[in-house]
MMTF fields as JSON, N, C-alpha, C and O atoms, coordinates in Angstrom:
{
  "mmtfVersion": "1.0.0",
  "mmtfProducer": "UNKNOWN",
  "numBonds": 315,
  "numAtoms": 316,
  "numGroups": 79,
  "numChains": 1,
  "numModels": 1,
  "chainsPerModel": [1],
  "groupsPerChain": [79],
  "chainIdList": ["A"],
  "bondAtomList": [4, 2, 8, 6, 12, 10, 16, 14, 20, 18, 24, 22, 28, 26, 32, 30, 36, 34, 40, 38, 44, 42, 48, 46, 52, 50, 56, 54, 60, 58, 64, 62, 68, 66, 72, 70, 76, 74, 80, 78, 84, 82, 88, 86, 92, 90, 96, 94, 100, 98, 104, 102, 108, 106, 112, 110, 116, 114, 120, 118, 124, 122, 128, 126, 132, 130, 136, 134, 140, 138, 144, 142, 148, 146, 152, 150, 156, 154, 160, 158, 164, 162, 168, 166, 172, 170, 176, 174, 180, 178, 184, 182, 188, 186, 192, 190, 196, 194, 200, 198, 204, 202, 208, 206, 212, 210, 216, 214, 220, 218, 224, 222, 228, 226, 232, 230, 236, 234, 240, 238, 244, 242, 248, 246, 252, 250, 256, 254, 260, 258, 264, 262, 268, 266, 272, 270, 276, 274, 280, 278, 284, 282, 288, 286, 292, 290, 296, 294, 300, 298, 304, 302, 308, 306, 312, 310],
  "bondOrderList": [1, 1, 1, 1, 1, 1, 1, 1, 1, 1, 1, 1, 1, 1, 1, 1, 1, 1, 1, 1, 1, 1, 1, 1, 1, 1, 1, 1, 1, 1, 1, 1, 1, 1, 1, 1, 1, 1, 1, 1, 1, 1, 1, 1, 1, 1, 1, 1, 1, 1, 1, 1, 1, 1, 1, 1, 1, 1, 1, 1, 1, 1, 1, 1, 1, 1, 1, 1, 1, 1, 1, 1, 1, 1, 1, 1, 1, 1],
  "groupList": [{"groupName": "UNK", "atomNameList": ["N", "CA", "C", "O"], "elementList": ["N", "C", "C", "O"], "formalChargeList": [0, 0, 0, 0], "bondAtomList": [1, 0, 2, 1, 3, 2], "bondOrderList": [1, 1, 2], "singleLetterCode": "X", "chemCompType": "L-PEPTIDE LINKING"}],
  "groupTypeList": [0, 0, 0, 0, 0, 0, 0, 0, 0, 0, 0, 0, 0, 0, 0, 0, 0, 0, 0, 0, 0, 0, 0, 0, 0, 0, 0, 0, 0, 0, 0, 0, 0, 0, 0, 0, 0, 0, 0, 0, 0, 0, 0, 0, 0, 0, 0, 0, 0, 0, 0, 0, 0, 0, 0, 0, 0, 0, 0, 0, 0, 0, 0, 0, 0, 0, 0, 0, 0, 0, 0, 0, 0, 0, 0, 0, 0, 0, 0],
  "groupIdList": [1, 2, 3, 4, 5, 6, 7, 8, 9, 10, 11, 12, 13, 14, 15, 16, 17, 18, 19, 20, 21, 22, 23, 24, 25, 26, 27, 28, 29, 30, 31, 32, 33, 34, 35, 36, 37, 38, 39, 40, 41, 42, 43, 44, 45, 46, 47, 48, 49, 50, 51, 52, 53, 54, 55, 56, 57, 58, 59, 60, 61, 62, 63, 64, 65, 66, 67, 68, 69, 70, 71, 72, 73, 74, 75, 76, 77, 78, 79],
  "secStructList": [7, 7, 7, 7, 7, 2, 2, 2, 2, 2, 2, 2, 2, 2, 2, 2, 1, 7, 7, 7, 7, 7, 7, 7, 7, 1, 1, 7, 7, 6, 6, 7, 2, 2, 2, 2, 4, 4, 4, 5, 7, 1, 1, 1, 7, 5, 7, 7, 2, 2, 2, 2, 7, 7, 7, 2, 2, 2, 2, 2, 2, 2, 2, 2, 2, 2, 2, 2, 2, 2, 2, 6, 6, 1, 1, 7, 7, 7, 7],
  "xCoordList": [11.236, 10.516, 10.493, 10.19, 10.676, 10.699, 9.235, 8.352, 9.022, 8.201, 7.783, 8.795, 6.743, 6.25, 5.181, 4.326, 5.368, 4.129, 3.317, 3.452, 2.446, 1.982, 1.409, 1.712, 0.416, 0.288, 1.305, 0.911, 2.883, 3.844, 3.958, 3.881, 4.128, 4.203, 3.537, 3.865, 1.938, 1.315, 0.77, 0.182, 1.161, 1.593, 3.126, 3.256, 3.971, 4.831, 4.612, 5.268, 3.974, 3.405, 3.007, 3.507, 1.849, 0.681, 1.714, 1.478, 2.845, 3.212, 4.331, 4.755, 4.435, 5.451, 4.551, 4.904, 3.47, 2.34, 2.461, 2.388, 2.577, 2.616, 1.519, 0.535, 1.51, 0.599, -0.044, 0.551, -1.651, -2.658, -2.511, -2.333, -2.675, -3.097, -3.928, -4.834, -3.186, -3.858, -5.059, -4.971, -6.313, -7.562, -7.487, -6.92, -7.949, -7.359, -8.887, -9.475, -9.423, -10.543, -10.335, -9.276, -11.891, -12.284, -11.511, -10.836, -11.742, -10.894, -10.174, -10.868, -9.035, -8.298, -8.694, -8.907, -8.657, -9.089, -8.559, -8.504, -7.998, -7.184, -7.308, -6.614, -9.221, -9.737, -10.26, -10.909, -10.051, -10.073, -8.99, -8.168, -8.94, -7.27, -7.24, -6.064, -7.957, -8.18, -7.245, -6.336, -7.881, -7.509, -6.165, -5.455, -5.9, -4.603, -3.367, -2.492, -3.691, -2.751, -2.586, -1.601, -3.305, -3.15, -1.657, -0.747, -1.693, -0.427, 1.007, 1.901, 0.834, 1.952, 2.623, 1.97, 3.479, 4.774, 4.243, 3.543, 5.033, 4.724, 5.689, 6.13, 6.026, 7.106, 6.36, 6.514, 5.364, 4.611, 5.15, 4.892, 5.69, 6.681, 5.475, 4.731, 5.361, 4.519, 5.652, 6.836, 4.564, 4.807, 5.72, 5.53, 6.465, 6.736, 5.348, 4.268, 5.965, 5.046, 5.025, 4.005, 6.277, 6.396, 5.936, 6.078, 5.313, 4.604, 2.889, 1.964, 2.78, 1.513, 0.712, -0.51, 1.646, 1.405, 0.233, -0.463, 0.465, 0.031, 1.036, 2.241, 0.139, 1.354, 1.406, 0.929, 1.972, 2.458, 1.589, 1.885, 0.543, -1.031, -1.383, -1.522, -1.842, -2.345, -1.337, -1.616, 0.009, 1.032, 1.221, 1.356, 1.187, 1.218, -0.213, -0.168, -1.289, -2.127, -2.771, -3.688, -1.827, -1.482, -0.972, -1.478, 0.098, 1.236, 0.561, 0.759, -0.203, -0.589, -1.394, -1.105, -3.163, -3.574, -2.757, -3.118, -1.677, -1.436, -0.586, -0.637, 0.176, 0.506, -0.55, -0.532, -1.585, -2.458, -3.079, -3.518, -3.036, -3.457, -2.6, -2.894, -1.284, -0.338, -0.433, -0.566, -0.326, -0.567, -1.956, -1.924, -2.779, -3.94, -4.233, -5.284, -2.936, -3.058, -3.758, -4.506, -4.59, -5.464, -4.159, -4.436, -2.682, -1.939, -0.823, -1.073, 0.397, 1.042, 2.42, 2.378, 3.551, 4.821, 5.075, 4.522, 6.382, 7.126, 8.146, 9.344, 7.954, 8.48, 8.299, 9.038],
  "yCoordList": [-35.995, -34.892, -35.065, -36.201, -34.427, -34.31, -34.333, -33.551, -35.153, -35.289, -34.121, -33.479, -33.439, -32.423, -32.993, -33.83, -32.474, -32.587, -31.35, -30.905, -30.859, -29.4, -29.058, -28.081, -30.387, -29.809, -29.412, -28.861, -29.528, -29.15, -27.577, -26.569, -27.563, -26.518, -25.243, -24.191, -25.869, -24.715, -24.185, -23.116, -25.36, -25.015, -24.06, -23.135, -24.626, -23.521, -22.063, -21.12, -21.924, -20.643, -19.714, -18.678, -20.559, -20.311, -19.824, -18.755, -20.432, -20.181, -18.624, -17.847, -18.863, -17.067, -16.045, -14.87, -16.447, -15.185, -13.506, -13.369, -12.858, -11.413, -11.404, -11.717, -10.96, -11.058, -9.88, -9.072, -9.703, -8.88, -8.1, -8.513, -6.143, -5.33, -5.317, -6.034, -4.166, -4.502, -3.349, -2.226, -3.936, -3.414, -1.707, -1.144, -1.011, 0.68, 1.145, 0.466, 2.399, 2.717, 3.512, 3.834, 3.735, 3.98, 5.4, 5.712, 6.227, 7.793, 7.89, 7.682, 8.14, 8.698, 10.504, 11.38, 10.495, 11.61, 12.264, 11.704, 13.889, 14.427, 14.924, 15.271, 14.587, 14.926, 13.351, 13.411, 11.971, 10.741, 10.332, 9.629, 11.015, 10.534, 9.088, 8.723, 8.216, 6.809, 6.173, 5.533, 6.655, 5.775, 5.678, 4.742, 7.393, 7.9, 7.101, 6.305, 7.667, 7.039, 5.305, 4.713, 4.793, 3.153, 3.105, 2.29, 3.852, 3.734, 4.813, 5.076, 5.296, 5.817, 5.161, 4.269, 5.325, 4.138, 5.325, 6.337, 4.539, 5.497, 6.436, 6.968, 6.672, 8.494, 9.543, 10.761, 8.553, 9.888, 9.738, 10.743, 9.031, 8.733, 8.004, 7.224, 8.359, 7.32, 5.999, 5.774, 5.459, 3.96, 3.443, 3.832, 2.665, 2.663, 1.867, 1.505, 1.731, 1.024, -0.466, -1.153, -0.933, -2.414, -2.989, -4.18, -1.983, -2.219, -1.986, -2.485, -1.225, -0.457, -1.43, -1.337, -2.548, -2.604, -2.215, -2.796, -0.667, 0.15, 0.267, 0.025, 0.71, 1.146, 2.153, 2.707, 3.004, 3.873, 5.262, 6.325, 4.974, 6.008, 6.054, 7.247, 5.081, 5.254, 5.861, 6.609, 5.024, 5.355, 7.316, 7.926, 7.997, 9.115, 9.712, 10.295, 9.219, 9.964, 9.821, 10.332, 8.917, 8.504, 9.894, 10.617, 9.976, 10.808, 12.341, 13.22, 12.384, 14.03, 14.15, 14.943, 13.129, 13.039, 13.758, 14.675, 12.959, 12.491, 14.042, 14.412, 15.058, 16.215, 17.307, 18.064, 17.176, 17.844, 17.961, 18.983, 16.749, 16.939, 17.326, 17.805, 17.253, 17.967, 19.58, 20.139, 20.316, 21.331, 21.772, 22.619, 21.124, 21.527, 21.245, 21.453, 20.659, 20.223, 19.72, 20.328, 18.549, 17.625, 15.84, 14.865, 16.274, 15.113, 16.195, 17.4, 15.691, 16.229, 15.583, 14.573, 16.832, 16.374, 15.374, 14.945, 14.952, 14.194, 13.915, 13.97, 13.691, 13.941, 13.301, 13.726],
  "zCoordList": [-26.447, -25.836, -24.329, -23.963, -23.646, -22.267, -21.384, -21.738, -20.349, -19.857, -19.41, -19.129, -19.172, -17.995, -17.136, -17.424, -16.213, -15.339, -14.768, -13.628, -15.743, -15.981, -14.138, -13.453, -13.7, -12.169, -11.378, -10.35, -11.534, -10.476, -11.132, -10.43, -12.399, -12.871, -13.064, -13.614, -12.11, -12.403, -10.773, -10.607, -9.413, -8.559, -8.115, -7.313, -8.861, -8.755, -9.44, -8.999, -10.191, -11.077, -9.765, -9.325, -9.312, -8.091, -7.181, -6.618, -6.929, -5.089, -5.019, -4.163, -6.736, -6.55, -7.132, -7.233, -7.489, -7.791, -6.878, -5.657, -7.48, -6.432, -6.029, -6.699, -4.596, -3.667, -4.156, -4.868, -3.679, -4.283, -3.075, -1.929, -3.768, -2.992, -1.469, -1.046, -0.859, 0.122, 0.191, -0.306, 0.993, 1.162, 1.065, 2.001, 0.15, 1.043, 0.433, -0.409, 0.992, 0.324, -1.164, -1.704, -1.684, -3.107, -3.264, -4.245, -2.078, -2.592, -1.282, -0.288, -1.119, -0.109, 0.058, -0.779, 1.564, 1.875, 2.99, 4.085, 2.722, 3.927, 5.632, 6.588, 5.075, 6.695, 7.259, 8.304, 6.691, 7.235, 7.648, 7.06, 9.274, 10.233, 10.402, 10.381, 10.542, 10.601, 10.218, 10.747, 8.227, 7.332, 6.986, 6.619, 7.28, 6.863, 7.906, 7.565, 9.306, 10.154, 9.786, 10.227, 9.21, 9.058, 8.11, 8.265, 7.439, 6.599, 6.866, 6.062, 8.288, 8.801, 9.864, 10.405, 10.19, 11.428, 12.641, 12.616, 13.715, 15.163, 15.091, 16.109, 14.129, 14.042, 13.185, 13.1, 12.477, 11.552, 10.252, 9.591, 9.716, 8.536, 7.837, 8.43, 6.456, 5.446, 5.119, 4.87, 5.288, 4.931, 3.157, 2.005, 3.623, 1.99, 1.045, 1.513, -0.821, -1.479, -0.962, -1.015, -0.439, -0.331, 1.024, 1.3, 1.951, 3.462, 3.091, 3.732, 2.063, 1.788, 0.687, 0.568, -0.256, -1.469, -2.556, -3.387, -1.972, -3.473, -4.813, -4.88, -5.824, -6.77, -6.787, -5.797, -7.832, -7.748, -7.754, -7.208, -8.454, -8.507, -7.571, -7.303, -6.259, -5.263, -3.762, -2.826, -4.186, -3.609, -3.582, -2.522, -4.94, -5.17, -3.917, -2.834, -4.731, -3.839, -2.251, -1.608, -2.064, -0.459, 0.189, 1.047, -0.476, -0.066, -0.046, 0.793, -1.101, -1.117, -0.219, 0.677, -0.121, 1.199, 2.735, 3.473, 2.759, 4.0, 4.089, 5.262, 3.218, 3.005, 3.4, 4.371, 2.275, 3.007, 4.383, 4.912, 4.859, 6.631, 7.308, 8.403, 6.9, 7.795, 7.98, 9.069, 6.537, 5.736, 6.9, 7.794, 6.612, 7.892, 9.364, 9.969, 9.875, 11.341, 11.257, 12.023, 10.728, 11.249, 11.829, 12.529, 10.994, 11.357, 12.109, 12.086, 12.761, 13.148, 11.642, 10.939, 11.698, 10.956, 11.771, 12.783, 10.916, 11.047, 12.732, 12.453, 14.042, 14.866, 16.644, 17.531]
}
């Protein structure tokens, strides 16, 4: 039977763990320019999932947020 040494093994487990979400608030909202601009680049472009690490639910309602403020001039398009 092969030796293990479960502490290397459960440090290596530990060190490729996916990193946990990042901080975003409880409801995204289309008239909070703040919050919104935090997850856009200096062109106005939304951020991808892998800069943002949302998934894909929050990722979605990122995007509509951040639509709707355009939709209402509270953000400017893309430009």
């Amino acid at each position: 039977m092969p030796d293990h040494n479960l502490t290397a093994e459960v440090a290596a487990a530990e060190s490729s763990a996916v990193p946990k979400p990042a901080k975003y608030p409880e409801h995204l909202d289309y008239k909070d320019m703040e919050t919104l601009a935090r997850f856009m680049n200096s062109q106005g472009n939304i951020q991808g999932r892998k800069r943002t690490n949302f998934n894909t639910q929050r990722q979605k309602a990122l995007k509509l947020a951040i639509k709707r403020a355009r939709h209402m001039a509270f953000l400017p398009f893309v430009g």
